[in-house]
Steps between C-alpha positions, in 0.01 A plus 500: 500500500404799659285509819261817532381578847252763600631860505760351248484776231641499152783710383223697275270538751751658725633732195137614416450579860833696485396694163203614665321300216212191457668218484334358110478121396495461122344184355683199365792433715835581399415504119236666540489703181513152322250277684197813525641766249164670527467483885850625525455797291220588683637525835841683381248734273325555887805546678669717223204729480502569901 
């Protein structure tokens, strides 16, 4: 189990913060696409279209 402590960051956090780019949580967990096909396509159609 993994303990998270404040200031603890996550490896995307750190490589959005690196890319000089928003950090962006899609909906549905790791299967996203599966669990909330229409959520997911809707935040990917929003990030594509930045």
């Amino acid at each position: 189990m993994t303990t998270r402590v404040p200031g603890d960051r996550s490896a995307s956090t750190v490589l959005a913060e690196r890319l000089g780019t928003p950090l962006v949580e899609f909906p549905g967990d790791h299967v996203g696409f599966l669990r909330c096909p229409v959520e997911f396509a809707k935040a990917l159609r929003d990030v594509l279209d930045r």
